[in-house]
LOVO-972330 format. One line per 10 residues: number of its first residue (from 0); their letters; for each residue x, y, z of C-alpha. Coordinates in Angstrom, 3 decimals, decimal comma. Layout:
BEGIN
NUM = A = X:Y:Z ~ ...;
This chain:
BEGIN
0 = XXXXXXXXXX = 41,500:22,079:11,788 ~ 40,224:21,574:15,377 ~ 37,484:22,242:17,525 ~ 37,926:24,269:20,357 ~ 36,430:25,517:23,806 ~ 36,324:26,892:26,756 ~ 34,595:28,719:30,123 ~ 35,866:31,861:31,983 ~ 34,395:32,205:35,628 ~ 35,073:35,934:35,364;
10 = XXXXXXXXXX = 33,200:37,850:38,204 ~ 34,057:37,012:41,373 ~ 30,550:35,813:42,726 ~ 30,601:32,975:39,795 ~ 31,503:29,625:40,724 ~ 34,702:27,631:39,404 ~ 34,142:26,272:36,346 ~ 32,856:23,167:35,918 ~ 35,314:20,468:34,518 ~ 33,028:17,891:33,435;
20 = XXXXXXXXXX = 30,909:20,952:31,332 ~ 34,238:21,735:29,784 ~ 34,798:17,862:28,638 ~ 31,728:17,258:27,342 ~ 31,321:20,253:25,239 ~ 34,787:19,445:23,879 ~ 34,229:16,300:23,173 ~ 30,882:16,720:21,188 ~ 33,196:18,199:18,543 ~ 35,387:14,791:18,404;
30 = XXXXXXXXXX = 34,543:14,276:14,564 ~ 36,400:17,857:14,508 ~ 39,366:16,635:15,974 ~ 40,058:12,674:15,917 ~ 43,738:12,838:16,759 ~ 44,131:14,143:19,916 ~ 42,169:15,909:22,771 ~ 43,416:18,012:25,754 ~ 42,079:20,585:28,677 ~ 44,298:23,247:30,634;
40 = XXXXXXXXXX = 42,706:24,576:33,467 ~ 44,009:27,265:35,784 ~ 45,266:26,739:38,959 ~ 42,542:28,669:40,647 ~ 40,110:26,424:38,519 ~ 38,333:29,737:36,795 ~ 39,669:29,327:33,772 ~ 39,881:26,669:31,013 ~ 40,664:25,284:27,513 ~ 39,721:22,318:25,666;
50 = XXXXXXXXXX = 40,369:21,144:22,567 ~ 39,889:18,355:19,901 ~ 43,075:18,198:17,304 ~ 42,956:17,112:13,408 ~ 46,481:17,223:13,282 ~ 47,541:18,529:9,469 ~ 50,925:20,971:10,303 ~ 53,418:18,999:12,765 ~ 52,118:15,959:13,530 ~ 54,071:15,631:16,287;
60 = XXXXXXXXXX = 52,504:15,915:19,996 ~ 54,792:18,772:19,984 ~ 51,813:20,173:18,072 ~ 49,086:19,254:21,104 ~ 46,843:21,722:22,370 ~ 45,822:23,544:24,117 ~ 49,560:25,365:24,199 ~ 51,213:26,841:26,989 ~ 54,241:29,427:26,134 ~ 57,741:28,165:27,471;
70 = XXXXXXXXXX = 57,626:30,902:29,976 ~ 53,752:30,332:30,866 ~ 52,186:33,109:30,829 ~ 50,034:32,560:27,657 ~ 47,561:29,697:26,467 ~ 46,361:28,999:23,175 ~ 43,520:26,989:22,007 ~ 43,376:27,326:18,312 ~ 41,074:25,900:15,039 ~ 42,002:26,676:11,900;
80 = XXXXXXXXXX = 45,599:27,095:9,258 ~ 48,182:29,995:9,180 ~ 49,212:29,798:5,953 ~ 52,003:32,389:6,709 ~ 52,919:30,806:9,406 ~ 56,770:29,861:8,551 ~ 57,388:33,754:7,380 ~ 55,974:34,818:10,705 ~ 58,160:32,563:12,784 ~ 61,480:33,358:10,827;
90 = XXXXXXXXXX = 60,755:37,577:12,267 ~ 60,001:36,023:15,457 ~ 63,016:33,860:15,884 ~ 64,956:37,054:14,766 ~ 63,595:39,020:18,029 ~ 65,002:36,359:19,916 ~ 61,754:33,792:20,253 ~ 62,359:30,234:20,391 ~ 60,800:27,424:19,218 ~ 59,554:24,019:20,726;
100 = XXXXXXXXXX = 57,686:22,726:17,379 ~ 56,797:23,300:13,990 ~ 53,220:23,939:14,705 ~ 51,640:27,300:13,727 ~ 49,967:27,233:16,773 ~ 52,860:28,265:18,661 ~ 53,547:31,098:16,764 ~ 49,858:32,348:17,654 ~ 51,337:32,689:21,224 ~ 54,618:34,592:20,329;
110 = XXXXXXXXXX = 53,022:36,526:18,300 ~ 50,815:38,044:20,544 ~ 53,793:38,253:23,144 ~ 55,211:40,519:20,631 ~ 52,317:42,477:18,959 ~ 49,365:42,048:21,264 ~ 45,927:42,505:19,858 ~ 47,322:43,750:16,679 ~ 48,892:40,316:15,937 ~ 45,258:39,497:13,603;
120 = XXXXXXXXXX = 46,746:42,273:10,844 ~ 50,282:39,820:10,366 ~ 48,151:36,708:9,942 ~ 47,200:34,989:6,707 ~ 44,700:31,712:7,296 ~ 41,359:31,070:8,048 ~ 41,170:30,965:12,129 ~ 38,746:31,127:15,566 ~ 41,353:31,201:18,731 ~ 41,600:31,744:22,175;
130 = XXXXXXXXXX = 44,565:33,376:23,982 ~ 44,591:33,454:28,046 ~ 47,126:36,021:28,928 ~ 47,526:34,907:32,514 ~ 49,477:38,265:33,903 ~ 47,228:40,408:32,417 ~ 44,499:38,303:33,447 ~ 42,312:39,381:29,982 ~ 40,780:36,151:27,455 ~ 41,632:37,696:24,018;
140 = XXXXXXXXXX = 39,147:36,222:21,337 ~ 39,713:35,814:17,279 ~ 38,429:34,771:14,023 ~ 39,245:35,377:10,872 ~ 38,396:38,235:8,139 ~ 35,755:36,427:6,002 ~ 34,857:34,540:9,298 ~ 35,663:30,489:7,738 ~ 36,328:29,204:10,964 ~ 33,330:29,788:13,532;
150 = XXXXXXXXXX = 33,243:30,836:16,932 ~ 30,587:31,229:19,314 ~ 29,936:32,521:23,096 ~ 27,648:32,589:25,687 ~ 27,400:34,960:28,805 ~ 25,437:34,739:31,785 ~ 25,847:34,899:35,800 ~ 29,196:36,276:35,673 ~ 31,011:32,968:33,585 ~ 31,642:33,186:30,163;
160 = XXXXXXXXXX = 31,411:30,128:27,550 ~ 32,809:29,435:24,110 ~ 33,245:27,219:21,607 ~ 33,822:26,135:17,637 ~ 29,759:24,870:17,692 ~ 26,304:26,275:18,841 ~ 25,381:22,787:19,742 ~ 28,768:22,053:21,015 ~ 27,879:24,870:23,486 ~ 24,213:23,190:24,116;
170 = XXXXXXXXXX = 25,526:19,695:24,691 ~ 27,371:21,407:28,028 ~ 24,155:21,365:29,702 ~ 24,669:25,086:31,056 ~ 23,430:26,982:28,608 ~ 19,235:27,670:28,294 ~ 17,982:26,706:25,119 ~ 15,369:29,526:24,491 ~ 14,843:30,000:20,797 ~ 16,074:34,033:19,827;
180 = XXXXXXXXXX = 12,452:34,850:17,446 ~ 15,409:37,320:15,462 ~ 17,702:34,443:14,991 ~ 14,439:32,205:14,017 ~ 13,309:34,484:11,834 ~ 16,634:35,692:10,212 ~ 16,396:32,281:9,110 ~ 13,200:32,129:6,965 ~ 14,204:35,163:5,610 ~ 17,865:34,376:4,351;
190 = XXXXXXXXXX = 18,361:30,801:4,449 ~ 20,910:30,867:7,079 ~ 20,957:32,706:10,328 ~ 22,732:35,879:9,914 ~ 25,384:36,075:12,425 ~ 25,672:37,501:15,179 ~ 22,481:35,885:15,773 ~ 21,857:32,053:16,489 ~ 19,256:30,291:17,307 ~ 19,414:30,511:20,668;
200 = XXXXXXXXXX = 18,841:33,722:22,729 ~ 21,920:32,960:24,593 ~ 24,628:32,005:22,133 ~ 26,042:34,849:20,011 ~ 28,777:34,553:17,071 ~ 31,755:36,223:17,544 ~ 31,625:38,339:13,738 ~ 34,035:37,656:10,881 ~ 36,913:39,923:11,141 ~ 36,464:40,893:14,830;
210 = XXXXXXXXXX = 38,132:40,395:18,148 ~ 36,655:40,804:21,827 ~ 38,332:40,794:25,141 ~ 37,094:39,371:28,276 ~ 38,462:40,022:31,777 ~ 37,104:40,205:35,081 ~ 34,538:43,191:34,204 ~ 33,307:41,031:31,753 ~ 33,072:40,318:27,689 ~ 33,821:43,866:25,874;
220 = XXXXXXXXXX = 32,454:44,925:22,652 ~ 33,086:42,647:19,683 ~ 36,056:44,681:18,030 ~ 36,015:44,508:13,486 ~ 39,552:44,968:12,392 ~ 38,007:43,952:8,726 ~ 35,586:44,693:6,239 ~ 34,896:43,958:3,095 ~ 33,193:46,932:2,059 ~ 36,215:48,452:3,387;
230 = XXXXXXXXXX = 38,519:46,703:1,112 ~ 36,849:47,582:-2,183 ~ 36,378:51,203:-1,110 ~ 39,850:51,570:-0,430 ~ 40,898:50,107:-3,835 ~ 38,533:52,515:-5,925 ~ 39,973:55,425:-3,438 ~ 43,246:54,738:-4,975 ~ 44,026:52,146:-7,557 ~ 42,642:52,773:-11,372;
240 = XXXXXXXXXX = 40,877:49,793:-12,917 ~ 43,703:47,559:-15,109 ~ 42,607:46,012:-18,307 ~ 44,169:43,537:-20,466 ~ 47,413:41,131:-20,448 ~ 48,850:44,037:-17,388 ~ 45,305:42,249:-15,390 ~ 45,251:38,567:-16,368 ~ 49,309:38,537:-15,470 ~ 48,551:40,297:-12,677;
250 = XXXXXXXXXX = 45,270:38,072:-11,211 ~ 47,620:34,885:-11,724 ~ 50,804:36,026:-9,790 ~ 47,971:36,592:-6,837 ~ 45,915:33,533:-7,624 ~ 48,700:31,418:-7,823 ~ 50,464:32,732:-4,815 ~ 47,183:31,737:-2,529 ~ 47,136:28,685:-3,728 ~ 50,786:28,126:-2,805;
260 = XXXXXXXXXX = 49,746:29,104:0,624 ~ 47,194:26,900:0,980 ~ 49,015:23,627:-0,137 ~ 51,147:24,563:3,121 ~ 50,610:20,806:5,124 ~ 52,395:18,283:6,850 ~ 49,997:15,838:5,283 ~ 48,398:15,290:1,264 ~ 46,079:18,027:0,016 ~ 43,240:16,944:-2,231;
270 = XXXXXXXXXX = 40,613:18,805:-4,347 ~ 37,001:18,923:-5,297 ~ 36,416:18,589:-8,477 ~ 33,422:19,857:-10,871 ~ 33,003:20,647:-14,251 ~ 33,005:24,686:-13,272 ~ 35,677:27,194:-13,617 ~ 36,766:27,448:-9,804 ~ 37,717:23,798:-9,243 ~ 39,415:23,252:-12,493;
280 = XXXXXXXXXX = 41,511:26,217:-12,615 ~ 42,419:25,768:-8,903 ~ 43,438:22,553:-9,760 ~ 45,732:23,165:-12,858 ~ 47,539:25,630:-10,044 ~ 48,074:23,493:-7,646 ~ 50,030:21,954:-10,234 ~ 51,837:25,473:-11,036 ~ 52,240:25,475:-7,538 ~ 54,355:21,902:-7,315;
290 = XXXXXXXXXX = 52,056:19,577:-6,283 ~ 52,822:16,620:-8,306 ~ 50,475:14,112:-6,697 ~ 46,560:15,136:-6,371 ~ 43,867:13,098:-5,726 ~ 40,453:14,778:-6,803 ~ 36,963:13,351:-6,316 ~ 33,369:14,750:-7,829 ~ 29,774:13,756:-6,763 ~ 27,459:11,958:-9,057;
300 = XXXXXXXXXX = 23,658:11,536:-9,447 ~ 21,980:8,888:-11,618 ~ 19,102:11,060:-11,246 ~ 21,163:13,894:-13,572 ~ 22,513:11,456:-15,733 ~ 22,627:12,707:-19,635 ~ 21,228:16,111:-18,035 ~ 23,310:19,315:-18,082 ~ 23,369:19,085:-14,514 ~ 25,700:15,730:-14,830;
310 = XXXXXXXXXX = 29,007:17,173:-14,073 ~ 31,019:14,430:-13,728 ~ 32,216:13,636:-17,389 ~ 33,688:17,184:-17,878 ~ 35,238:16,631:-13,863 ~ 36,696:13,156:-15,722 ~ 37,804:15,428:-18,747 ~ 39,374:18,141:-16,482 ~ 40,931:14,948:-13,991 ~ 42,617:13,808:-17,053;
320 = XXXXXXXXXX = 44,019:16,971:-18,143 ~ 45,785:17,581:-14,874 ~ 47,413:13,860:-14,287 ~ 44,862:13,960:-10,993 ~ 43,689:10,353:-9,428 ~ 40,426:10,734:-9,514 ~ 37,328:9,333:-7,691 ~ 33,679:9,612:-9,020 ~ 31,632:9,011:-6,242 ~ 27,608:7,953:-6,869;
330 = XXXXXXXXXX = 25,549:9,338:-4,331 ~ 21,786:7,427:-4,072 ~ 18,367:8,323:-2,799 ~ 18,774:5,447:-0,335 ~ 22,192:7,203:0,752 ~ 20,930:10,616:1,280 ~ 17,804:9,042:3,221 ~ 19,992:7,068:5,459 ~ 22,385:9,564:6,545 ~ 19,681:12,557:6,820;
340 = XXXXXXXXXX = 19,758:12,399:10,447 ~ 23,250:12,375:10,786 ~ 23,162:15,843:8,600 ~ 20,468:17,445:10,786 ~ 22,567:16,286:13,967 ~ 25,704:17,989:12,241 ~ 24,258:21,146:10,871 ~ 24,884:23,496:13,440 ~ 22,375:26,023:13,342 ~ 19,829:25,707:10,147;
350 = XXXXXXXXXX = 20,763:26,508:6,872 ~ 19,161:25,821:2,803 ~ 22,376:24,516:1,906 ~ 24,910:21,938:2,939 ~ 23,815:18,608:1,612 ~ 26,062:18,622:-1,216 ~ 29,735:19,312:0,736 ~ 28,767:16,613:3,006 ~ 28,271:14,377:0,430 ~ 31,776:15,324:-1,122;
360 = XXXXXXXXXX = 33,404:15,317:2,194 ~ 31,926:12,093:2,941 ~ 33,849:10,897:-0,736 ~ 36,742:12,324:0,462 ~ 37,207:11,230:3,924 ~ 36,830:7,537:2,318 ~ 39,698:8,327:0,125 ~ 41,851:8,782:2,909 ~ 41,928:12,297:2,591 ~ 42,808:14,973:5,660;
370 = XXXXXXXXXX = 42,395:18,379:3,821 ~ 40,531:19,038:0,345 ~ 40,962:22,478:-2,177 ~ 37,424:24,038:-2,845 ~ 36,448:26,550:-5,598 ~ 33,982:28,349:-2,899 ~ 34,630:32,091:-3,415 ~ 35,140:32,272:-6,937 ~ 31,672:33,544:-7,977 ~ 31,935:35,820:-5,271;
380 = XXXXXXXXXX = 35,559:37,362:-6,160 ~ 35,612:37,179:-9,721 ~ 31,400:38,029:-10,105 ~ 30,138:34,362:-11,300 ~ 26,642:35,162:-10,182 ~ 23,962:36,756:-12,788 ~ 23,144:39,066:-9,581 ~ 26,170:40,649:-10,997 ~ 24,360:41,790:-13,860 ~ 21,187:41,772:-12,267;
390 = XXXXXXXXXX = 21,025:43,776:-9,377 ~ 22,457:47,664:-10,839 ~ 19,673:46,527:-13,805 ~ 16,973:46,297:-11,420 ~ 18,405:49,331:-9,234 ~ 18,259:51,669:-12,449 ~ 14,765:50,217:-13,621 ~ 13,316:50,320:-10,455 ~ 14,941:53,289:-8,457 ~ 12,450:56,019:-9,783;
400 = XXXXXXXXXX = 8,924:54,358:-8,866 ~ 10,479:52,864:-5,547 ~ 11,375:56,567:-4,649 ~ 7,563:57,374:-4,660 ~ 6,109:57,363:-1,539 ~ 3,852:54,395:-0,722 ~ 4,116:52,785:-4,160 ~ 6,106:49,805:-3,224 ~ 3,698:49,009:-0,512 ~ 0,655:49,664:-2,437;
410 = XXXXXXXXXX = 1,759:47,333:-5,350 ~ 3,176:44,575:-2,813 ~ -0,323:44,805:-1,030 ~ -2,151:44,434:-4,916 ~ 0,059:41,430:-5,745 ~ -0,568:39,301:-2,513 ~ -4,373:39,813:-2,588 ~ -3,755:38,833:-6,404 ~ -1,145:35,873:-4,859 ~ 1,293:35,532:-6,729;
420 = XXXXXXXXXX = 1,533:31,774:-6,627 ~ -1,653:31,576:-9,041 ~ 0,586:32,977:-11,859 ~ 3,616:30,733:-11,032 ~ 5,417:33,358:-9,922 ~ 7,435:33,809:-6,473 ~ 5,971:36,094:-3,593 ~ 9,056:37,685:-4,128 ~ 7,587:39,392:-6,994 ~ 5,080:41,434:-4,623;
430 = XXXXXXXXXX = 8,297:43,466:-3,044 ~ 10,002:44,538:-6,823 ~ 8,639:47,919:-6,445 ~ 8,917:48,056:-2,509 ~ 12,659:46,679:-2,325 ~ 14,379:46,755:-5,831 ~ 15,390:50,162:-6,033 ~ 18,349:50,111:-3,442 ~ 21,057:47,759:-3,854 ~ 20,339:45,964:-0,721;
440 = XXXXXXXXXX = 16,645:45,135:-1,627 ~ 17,606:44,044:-4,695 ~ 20,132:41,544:-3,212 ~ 17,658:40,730:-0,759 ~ 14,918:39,969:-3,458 ~ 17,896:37,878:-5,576 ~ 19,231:36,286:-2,016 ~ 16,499:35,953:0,245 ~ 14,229:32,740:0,670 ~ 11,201:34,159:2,299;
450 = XXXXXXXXXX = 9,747:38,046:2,247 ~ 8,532:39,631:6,032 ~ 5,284:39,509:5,059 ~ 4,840:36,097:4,433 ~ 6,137:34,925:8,038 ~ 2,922:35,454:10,166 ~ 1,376:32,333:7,791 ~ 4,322:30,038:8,652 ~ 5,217:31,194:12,174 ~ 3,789:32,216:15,582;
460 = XXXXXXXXXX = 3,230:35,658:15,045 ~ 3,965:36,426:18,057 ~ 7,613:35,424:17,134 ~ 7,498:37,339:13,969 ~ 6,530:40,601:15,391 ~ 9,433:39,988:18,198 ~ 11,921:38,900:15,735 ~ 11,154:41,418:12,994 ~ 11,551:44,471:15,689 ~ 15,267:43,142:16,139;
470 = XXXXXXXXXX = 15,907:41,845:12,880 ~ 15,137:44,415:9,943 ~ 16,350:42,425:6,183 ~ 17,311:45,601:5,055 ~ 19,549:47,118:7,739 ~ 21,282:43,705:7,653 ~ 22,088:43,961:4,460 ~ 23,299:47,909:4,359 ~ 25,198:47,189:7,409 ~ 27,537:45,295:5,224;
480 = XXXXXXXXXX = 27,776:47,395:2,852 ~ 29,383:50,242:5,133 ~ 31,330:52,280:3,979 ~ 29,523:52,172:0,378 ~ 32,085:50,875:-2,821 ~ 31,210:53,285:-5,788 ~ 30,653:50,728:-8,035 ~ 28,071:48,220:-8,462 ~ 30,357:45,139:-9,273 ~ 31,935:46,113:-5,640;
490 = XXXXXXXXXX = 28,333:46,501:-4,146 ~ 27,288:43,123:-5,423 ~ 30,822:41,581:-4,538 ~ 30,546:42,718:-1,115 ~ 26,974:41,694:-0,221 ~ 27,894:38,383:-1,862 ~ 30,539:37,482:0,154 ~ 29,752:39,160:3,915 ~ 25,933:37,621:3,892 ~ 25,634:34,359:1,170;
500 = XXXXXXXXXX = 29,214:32,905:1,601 ~ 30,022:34,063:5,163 ~ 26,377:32,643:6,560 ~ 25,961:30,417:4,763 ~ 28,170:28,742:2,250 ~ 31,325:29,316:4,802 ~ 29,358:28,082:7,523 ~ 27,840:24,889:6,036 ~ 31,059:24,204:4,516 ~ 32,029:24,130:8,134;
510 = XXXXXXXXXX = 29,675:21,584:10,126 ~ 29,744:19,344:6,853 ~ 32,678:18,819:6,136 ~ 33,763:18,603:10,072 ~ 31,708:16,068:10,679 ~ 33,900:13,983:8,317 ~ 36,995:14,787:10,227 ~ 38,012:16,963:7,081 ~ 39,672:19,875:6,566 ~ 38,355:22,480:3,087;
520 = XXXXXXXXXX = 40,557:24,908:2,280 ~ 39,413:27,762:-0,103 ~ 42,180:29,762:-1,763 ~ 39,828:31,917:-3,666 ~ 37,914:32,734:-0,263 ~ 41,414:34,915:1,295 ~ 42,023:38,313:2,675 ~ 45,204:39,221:1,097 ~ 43,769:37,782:-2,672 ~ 41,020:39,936:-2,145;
530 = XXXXXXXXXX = 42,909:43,149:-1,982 ~ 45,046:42,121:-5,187 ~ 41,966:41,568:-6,900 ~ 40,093:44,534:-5,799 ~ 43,012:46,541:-6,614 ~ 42,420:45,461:-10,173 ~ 38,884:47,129:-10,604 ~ 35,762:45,671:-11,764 ~ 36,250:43,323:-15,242 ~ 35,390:45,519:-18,736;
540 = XXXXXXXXXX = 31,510:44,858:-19,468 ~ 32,032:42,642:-22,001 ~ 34,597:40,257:-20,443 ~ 33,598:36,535:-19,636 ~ 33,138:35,778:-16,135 ~ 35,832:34,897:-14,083 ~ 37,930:34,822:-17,070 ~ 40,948:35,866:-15,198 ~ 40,825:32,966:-13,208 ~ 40,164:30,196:-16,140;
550 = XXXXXXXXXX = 43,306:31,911:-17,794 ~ 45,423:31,768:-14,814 ~ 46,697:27,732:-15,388 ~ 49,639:27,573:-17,232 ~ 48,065:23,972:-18,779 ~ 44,756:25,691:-19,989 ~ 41,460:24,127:-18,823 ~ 39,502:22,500:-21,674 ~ 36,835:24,428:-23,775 ~ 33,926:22,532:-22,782;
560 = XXXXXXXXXX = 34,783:24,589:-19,160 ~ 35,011:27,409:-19,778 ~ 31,964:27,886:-22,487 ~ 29,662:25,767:-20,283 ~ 26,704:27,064:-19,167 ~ 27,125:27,948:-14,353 ~ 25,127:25,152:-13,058 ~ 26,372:25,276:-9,195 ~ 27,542:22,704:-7,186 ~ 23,637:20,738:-7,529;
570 = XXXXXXXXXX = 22,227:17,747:-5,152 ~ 18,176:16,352:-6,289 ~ 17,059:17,006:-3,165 ~ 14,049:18,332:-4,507 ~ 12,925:15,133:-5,596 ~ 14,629:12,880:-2,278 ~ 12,796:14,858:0,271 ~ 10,815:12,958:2,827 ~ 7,241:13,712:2,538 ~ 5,235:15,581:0,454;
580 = XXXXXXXXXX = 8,182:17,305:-1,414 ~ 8,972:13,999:-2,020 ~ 5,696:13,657:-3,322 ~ 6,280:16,035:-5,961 ~ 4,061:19,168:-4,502 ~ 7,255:21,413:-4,980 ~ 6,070:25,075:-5,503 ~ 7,194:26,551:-8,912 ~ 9,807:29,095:-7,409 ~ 12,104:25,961:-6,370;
590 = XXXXXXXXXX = 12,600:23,184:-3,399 ~ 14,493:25,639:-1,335 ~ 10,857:26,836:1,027 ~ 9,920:23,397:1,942 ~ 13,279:22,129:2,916 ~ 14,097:25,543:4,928 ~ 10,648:24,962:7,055 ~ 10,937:20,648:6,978 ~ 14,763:21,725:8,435 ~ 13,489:24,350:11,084;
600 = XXXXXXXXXX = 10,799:21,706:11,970 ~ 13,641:19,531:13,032 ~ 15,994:21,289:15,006 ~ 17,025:19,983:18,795 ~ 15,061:22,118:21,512 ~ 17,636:20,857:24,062 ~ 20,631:20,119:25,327 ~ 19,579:16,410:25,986 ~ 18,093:15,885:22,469 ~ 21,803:17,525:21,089;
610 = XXXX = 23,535:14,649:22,848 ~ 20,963:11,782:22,101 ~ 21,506:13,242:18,157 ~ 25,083:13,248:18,756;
């Protein structure tokens, strides 16, 4: 895990690039990469690489970066894990490529020598790269299919800039900071900025699953070589539903094999532990998987002591099941109120969410720990969430009167004259009629923190009206659900994991756990697993949830797991909040408003206040 950068003077009126910008965007991302730092710049000084190394496969400085090929035509500056790395290099070696390391980055380059742009469909890892093919003169850009490793770029006067952090980009000093009202506003409205927005007019994500060239004509069109949608369409096409032993055998061989893949390191692999399904079972596997020695660490609150929200007796229970060494670590009020602006200056662009892996990252970077297992992506694979049961309820209750013509806005207009706070109920209740007949305004309802029409009270309307004529909720949403699955459990699955986990859970998972010079890996959040597990079908009705996953350790997790009621992965920031939150004026509906607007309200409006944060 890395962070990486770089700028691409591409048009011929655009000066060389400047060598201190590249250095001190690079090294704003040193908590991503504590080992070891390096810049390759070309000879004509247009072109260059930086990067910031967490070294975890080949600790060697065979393994530096940024990588030049043995015959030199190709650079590499890469963040992220191939987890397939040593099958790729064996085919590689076999067409005659040889080998200076034992770093997956070096494969990156002969890959591409060998496959070109096609190289993404051999990989298997969560990754954001850069490849400079110097004869061909062409940057070729990458990140992964459910987008766990960020990447970002900005273009302007013919020179091209990128990087593994918005603010990394910001703290280079040639970048403007004007606020994008869409990226602003996609915020209120989801939680998280949906990508490819930021928060910044200038600065774009490159999108999960997509690849872009850049040459001397200039960036091309962000290229998708994966969907999600795509994935579970394709399965229904052609693959009937399994039920039974035939599907629980079948869900461990996969579940099992990812985690295999993911305890792929040079250095010890640790795990989060809760008292849910995800962690535990992933857990027991890694122990079907070999690993003899884990160290495992949960976050605990004396504020949720003797509550049902106290998770770290069962994460004892399950610690002691497995043979783990395990950590409890007590978080505090006083903690969470000393390191909050450390968190703002290491959330990359604003999100709801967050608090809690930095918390656990924190734990385990004190343990000693390089790279930690995470359960993110079970609820999302394996349909954890009630909006799995929710959402085709509300679609088939609500599809008839939202297919009336002006009813939804009628009854949305009723209910906010009425205001819906008075009867402690969410605004969100105004749009039922207006939104919850399509799948994507029910998951919008379920998912989204504030509705359009309640912007113009907290913002500049100006900025609403701007940001609302680029940024439509709903058109977000059905864009990733293109092309539609057939069924429901697939709709939900998808929205789930290409807008919650990908913009926000992936990406906060990201900054926080970065900023702790650590490593997550997710073996339940992987491209391969989820076309085994699509292939399967949706689970029978009456199946527990995710009970193909709590099956899947040979050394069965205890009852109290899997009967216990989801709680989530829960911080009391409701009741440490500075201000009034803190002062207990939290609305009825949840903590999750104030914080989004006391975290907007807080965000850098320059380059200069990035580095003073920094």
């Amino acid at each position: 895990m890395c962070g990486i950068n770089g700028i691409f003077a591409y048009h011929s009126a655009a000066k060389p690039i400047d060598q201190a910008e590249l250095v001190r965007t690079r090294d704003h991302m040193a908590a991503r990469g504590p080992d070891g730092k390096g810049v390759w710049v070309a000879d004509d000084g247009r072109f260059g690489f930086g990067h910031r190394r967490l070294s975890i496969i080949d600790l060697s400085e065979a393994g530096a970066q940024p990588m030049v090929s043995a015959d030199g035509r190709l650079v590499v500056t890469f963040n992220g894990e191939i987890y397939n790395y040593r099958d790729l290099r064996q085919e590689l070696e076999r067409k005659g490529h040889a080998f200076r390391s034992n770093s997956d980055t070096e494969v990156l380059l002969y890959l591409y020598a060998d496959k070109g742009e096609a190289m993404v469909h051999e990989l298997r890892g969560m990754f954001a790269f850069a490849i400079w093919d110097t004869e061909r003169g062409v940057l070729f850009m990458a990140r992964d299919p459910y987008g766990i490793k960020p990447l970002y770029y900005a273009e302007g006067f013919g020179t091209l800039r990128f990087a593994s952090q918005v603010k990394a980009l910001l703290a280079g000093g040639a970048i403007d900071g004007a606020r994008d009202p869409a990226g602003l506003v996609g915020f209120h409205l989801f939680g998280s900025v949906p990508e490819p927005l930021t928060l910044y007019r200038q600065i774009k994500a490159l999108p999960a699953g997509h690849t872009m060239n850049v040459d001397a004509t200039g960036p091309g069109r962000p290229r998708c070589y994966h969907r999600v949608a795509q994935v579970y369409a394709r399965a229904e096409a052609s693959s009937p539903s399994a039920r039974g032993p035939a599907r629980l055998a079948a869900a461990r061989e996969a579940l099992l094999e990812s985690v295999r893949r993911h305890l792929v390191a040079d250095v010890p692999v640790g795990a989060f532990l809760s008292a849910g399904i995800d962690s535990g079972a992933l857990v027991g596997l890694m122990r079907d998987a070999g690993q003899s020695s884990i160290e495992t660490v949960t976050l605990a609150f004396k504020e949720f002591e003797s509550c049902p929200d106290d998770e770290a007796p069962i994460a004892a229970m399950v610690a002691r099941a497995y043979g783990t060494g395990h950590t409890t670590r007590v978080v505090t009020k006083d903690e969470f109120q000393a390191d909050l602006p450390l968190i703002l200056a290491a959330m990359d662009q604003p999100s709801i969410d967050g608090v809690n892996t930095w918390f656990v990252s924190k734990a385990a970077h004190e343990l000693g720990l390089k790279v930690a297992i995470s359960g993110l992506g079970g609820d999302e694979l394996l349909g954890g969430y009630p909006a799995f049961r929710d959402i085709p309820k509300w679609v088939g209750w609500l599809k008839a009167p939202a297919s009336l013509p002006g009813l939804g806005t009628l009854v949305r207009r009723i209910m906010m004259a009425i205001d819906p706070a008075r009867l402690k109920l969410s605004p969100k209740t105004a749009g039922l009629v207006e939104y919850g007949g399509s799948y994507a305004g029910a998951w919008y309802l379920r998912r989204g923190l504030f509705m359009p029409w309640e912007l113009s009270s907290m913002l500049d309307p100006d900025v609403v009206r701007e940001g609302l004529a680029q940024l439509d909720p709903l058109a977000v949403v059905g864009a990733a659900l293109e092309p539609m699955p057939r069924e429901g459990f697939a709709r939900v699955a998808t929205m789930e994991a290409s807008l919650y986990m990908r913009n926000q859970l992936l990406r906060d998972t990201d900054w926080a756990s970065m900023a702790h010079s650590l490593e997550i890996r997710t073996p339940l959040v992987d491209a391969t697993l989820l076309e085994q597990i699509a292939a399967l079908g949706a689970p029978a009705p009456a199946t527990p949830a995710k009970q193909e996953l709590a099956l899947a350790p040979s050394i069965p997790l205890p009852s109290v797991v899997t009967q216990r009621k989801k709680t989530g992965f829960g911080v009391p920031v409701a009741s440490w909040m500075p201000g009034a939150v803190a002062n207990g004026h939290v609305p009825p509906y949840g903590y999750a408003r104030q914080w989004a607007r006391w975290v907007a309200a807080h965000q850098p409006t320059s380059a200069a206040a990035i580095r003073l944060a920094a």
